[in-house]
C-alpha positions as YAML, in Angstrom:
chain: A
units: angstrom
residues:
- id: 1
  name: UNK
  ca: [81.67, 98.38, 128.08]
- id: 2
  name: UNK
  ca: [78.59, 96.77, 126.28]
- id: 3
  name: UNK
  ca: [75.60, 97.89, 127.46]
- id: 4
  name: UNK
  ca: [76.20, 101.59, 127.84]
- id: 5
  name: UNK
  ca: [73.60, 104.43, 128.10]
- id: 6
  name: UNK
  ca: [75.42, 105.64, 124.95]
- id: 7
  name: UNK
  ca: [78.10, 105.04, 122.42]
- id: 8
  name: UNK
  ca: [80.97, 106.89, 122.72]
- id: 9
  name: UNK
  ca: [84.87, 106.81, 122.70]
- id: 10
  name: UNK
  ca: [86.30, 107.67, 126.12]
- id: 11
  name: UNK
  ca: [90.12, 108.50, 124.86]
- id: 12
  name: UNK
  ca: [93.29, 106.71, 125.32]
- id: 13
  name: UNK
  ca: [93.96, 105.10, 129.32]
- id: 14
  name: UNK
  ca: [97.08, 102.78, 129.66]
- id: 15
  name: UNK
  ca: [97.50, 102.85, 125.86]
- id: 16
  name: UNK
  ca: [94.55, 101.67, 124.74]
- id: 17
  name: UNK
  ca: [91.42, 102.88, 123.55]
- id: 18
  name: UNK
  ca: [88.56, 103.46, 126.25]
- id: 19
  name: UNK
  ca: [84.62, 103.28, 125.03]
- id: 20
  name: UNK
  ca: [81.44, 102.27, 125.42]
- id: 21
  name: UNK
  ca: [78.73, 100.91, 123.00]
- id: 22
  name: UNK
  ca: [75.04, 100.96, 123.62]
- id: 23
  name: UNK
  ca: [74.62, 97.38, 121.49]
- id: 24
  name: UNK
  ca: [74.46, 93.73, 123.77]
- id: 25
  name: UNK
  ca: [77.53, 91.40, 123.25]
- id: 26
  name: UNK
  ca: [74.94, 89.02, 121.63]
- id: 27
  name: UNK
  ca: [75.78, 87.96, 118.37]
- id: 28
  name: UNK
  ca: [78.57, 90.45, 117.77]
- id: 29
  name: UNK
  ca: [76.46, 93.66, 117.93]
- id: 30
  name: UNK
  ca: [79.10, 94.78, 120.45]
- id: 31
  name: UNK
  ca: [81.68, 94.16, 118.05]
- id: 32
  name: UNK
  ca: [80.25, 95.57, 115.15]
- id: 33
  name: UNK
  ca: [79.52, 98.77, 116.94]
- id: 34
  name: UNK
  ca: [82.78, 99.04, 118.33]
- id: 35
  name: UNK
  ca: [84.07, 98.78, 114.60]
- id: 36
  name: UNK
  ca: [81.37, 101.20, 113.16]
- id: 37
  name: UNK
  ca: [82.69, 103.69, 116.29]
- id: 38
  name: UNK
  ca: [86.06, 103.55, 114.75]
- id: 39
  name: UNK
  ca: [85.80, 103.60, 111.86]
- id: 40
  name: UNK
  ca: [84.03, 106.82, 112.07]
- id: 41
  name: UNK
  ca: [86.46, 108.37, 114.21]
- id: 42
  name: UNK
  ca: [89.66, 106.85, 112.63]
- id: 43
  name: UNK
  ca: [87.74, 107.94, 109.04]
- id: 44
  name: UNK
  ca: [89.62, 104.55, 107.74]
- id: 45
  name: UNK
  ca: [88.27, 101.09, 107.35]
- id: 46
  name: UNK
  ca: [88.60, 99.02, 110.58]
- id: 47
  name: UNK
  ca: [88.92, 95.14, 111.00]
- id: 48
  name: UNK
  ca: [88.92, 92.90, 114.24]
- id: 49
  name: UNK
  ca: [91.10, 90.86, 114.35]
- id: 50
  name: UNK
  ca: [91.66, 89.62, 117.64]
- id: 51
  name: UNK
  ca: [89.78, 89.30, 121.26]
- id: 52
  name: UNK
  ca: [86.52, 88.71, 119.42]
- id: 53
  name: UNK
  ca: [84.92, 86.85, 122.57]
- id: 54
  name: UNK
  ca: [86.84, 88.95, 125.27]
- id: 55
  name: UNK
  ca: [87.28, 92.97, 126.46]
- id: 56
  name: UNK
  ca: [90.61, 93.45, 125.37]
- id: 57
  name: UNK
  ca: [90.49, 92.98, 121.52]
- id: 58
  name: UNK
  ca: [92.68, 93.68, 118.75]
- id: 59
  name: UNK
  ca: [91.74, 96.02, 115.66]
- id: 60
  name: UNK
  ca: [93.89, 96.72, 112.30]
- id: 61
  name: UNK
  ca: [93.27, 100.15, 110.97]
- id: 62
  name: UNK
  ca: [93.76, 100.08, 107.04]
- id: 63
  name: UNK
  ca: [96.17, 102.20, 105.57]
- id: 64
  name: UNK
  ca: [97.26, 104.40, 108.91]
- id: 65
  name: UNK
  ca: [100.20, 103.92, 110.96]
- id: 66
  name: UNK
  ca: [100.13, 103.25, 114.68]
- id: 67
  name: UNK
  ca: [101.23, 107.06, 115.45]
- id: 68
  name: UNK
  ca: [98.69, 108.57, 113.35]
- id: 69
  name: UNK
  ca: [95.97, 106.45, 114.57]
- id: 70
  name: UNK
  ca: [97.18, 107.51, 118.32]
- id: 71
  name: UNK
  ca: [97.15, 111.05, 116.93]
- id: 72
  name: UNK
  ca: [93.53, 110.61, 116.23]
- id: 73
  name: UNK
  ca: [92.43, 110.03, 119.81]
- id: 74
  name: UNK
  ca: [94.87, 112.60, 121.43]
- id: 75
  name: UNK
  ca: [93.03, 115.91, 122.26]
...
């Protein structure tokens, strides 16, 4: 959700990643705080590459494997 009071990642819901970013969807500031959230999180480098324009989007995590980047967001 763009346009949050803050940034933060919300968990897993449905199998996907929940979160919020403070930054407009101008421009890709939405984007590129999604990625920065990730990356921090994930502790990986993160690339979109897919959904760019819409709310469901598509990220590649390099060098993890889908069930250790679940791991990562499961308390």
């Amino acid at each position: 959700m763009p346009r949050a009071s803050r940034s933060e990642i919300k968990g897993l819901h449905d199998g996907r990643i929940k979160l919020r970013v403070m930054a407009p969807p101008e421009d890709g500031r939405a984007n590129a705080e999604v990625i920065q959230l990730l990356t921090d999180h994930l502790g990986v480098k993160v690339e979109l590459v897919g959904g760019a324009t819409g709310r469901e989007k598509l990220f590649l995590a390099h060098g993890l494997e889908i069930e250790e980047a679940v791991a990562r967001f499961t308390p």
